[in-house]
N, C-alpha and C positions, 0 to 999 in steps of 0.2 A: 788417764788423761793424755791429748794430745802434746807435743812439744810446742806445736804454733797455737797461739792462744792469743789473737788478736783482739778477744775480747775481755782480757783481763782486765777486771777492776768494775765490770760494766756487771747491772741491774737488769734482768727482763724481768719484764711482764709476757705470758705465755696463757694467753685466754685458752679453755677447752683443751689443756695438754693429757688429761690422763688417758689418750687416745688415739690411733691415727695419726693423722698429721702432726697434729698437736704435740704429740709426745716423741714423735722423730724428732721434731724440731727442739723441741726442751735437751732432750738428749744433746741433740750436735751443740747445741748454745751453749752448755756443758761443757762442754769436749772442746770450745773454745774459748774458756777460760772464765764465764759468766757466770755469776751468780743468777739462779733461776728463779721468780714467783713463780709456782704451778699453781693455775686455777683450775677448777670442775664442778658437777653437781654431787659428783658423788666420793664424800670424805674415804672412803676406805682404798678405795683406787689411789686417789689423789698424796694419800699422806706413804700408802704403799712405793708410788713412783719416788718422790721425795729419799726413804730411805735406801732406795735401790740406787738413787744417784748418791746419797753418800756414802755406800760400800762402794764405792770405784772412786772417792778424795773429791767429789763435785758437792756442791752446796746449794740447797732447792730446801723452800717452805710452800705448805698450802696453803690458799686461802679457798674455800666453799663459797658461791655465789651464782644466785641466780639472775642470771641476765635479762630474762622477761620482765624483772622488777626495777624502776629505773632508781629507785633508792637502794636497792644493793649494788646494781653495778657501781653506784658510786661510792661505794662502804671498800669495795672491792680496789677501785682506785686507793683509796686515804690511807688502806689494810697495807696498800702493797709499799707504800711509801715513796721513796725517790728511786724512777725510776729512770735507765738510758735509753734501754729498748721494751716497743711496746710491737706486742705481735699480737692481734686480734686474727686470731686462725680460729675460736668460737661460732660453729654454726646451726642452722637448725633446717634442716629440707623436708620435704613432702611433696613428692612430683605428682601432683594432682590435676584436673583440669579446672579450669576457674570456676565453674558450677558446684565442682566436688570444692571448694578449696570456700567455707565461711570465711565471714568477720574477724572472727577469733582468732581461724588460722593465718589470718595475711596477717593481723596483727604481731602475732610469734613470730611470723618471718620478717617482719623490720624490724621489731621490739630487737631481737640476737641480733640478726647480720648488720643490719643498718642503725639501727639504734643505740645498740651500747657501743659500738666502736666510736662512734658522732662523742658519746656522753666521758667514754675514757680516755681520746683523745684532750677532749675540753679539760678534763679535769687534771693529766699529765703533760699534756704538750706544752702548758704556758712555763713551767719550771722547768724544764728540759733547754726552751729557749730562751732562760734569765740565764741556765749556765755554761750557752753557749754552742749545745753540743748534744743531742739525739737521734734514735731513728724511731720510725711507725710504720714498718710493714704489716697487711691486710692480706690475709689469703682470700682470695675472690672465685670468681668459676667463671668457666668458658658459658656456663647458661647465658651469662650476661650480654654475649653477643651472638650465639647461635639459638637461635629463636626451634622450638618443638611445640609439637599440642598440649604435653602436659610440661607444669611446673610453672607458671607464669609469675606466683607472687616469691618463688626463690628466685627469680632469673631478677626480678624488680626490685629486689634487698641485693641482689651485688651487684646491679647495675649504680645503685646509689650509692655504694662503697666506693665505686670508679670513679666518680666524678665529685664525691668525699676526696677521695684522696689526691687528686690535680687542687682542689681548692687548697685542702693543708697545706700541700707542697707549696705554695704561693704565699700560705698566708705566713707560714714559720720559717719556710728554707731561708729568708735571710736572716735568721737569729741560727741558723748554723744547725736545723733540724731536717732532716730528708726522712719525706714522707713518700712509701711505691704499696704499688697492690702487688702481689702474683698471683697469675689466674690461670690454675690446673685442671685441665681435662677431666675425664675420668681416673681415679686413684683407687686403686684397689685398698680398702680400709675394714674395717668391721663393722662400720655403717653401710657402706655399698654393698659388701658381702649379704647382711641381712636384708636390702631391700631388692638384690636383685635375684637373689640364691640360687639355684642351678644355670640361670642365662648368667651369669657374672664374666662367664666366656667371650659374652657379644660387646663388652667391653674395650676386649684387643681387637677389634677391627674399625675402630673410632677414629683412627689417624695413621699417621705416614709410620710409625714406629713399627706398626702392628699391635700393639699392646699395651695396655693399660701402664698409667704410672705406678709407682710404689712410695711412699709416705717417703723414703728417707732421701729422694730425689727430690723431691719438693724441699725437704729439710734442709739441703746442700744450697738452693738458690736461697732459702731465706738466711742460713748463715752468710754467706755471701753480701747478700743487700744488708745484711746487720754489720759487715765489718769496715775496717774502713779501705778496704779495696773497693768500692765500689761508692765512694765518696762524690763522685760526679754523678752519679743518677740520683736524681727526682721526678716524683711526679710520674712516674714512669707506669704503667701496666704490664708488666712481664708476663709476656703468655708462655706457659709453662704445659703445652697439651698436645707434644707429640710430634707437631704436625697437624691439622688441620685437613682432613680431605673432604670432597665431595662427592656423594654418591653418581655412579656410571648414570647415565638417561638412560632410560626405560624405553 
């Protein structure tokens, strides 16, 4: 365990941790002195992460829930009990074109990205702001504002996260709750891995860095917006993607 522990005493909620982002971020929340809920769909990972955080003195329980189902995510809320920080970093992609992309599938991608964060907010945020004192960081994605041919109903589910989370930050920041997105570029994870598989290279030429992020760089800004250095932003979009460039004209 770390020696600075800004987060001692403090609850997460860590939607989709047994993975990527999600489990960077669990880790460092850890390492700063949090006790951690891990959520996921898959109990054997999930309860795995759990005891690997407490062979190193950190404290983590799981809870198994399905976010497409809007009475679990909220079983998922009640399970996880009182919490301080709530980090909905739970996603679900399919970079389709809108032809290829059904009813069913748009449905999945608000149901996850934009629907249970709406549902676990509502059902944590209001006890958060009776005691004075929270945060709700949303990992979101650069899709939201750089417009491609494929992926249109994922870029649509964090576009509505972004403007989810200006409304919280409004409606709770004066009960003393700061609500931010961060919204990361391409992130080298074991879901991108798999869906881009041998191009995973074209990646690093995405922005000014050269090269794709890594989960536990994302991890380090959401620690960060969960401590309380960083007690004056809300409402905020942290774009967290590199750099931003534009292709040369043709």
């Amino acid at each position: 365990m770390s020696v600075n522990t800004p987060l001692q005493g403090s609850t997460a909620l860590v939607t989709g941790a047994t993975s990527g982002i999600g489990r960077a971020v669990a880790r460092r929340l850890v390492e700063q002195g949090a006790e951690v809920v891990l959520h996921g769909r898959d109990r054997v990972r999930g309860e795995a992460l759990a005891k690997e955080i407490a062979q190193w003195s950190g404290s983590a329980r799981f809870i198994a829930a399905d976010l497409t189902d809007a009475e679990d995510t909220l079983r998922l809320a009640s399970e996880a009990g009182e919490v301080d920080i709530l980090v909905n970093n739970a996603g679900l992609y399919a970079f389709a074109s809108t032809a290829q992309t059904d009813a069913a599938g748009f449905d999945r991608h608000i149901a996850v990205n934009t629907r249970a964060p709406f549902l676990l907010v509502g059902a944590l945020a209001p006890a958060m702001a009776r005691r004075g004192h929270g945060v709700v960081i949303t990992i979101g994605s650069s899709a939201a504002r750089t417009p491609a041919p494929i992926g249109a109903a994922y870029a649509a589910s964090k576009a509505g996260v972004e403007i989810l989370t200006r409304y919280w930050a409004t409606e709770f920041g004066g009960s003393g709750v700061r609500v931010n997105t961060v919204s990361p570029g391409p992130v080298k994870t074991e879901g991108t891995s798999a869906m881009f598989g041998d191009q995973i290279g074209a990646l690093d030429q995405t922005n000014a860095r050269g090269r794709a992020g890594e989960p536990h760089e994302i991890a380090e800004i959401v620690a960060f917006l969960a401590s309380p250095a960083s007690s004056y932003i809300n409402g905020a979009i942290l774009f967290a993607d590199g750099g931003e460039i534009s292709p040369l004209p043709s």
